[in-house]
N, C-alpha and C positions, 0 to 999 in steps of 0.2 A: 523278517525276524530270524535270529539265527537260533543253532539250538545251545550257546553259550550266551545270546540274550533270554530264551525260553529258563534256561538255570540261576540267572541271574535275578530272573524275576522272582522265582520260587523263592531264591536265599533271601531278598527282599521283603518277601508279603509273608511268606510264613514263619519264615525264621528259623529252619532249617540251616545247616552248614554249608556251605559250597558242596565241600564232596557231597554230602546225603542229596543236596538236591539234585547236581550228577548224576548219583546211581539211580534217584528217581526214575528224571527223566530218563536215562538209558534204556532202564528196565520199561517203560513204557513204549519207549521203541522198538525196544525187541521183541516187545510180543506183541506188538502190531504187525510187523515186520513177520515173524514167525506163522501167524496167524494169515497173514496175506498168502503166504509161499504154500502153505495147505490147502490152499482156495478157498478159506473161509469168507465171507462177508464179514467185516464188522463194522457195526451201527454204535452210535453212539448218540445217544439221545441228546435233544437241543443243539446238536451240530449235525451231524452228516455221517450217509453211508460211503463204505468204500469196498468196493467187488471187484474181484480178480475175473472177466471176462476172456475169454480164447478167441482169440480171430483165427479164422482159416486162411493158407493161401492164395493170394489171387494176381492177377495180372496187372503191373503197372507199368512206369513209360520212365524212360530215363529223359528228363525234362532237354535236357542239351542235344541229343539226338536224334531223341524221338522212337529210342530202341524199345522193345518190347523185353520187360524182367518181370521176374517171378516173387512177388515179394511172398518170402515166409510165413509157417504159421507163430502166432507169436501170441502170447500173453499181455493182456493191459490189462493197469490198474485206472481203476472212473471212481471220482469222486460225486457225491451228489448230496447239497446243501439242502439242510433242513427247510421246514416253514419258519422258526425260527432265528435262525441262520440270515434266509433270505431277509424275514422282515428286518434284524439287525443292520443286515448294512443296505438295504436299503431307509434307515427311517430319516423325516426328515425330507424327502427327493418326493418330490410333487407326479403325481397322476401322467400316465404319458409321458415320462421323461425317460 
């Protein structure tokens, strides 16, 4: 889903204008977004957390030659699905599958 089907849906269900459900969503990405780059966590109840962790430098292999490189420290974002979440798309899918 893109984020021009995400608006489209909004102008559909709730009945909002195209633009206002635009600025919506925008405004909701931006301070996700905003919020991420602080290092905040945000959790969103019935969906999932998302936390800005730091990886330290360490040592990796350039696959092709087998050279030794230094891969940077660097910043990721990890998402992690609710109980909620999970049950949803798993419902329906049988025991051990």
């Amino acid at each position: 889903m893109t984020k021009a089907e995400i608006i489209e849906t909004i102008y559909n269900k709730i009945g909002f204008s195209k633009k206002e459900s635009a600025d919506i969503v925008e405004l909701v990405f931006d301070t996700i977004k905003e919020t991420l780059e602080k290092g905040e966590k945000i959790k969103i109840s019935g969906f999932g957390n998302f936390v800005v962790r730091t990886k330290k430098p360490r040592i990796g292999r350039n696959p092709q030659t087998g050279e030794e490189i230094e891969i940077s420290a660097r910043k990721v974002l990890t998402f992690r699905p609710s109980q909620v979440l999970k049950s949803a798309l798993n419902k329906g899918r049988g025991e051990g599958v």
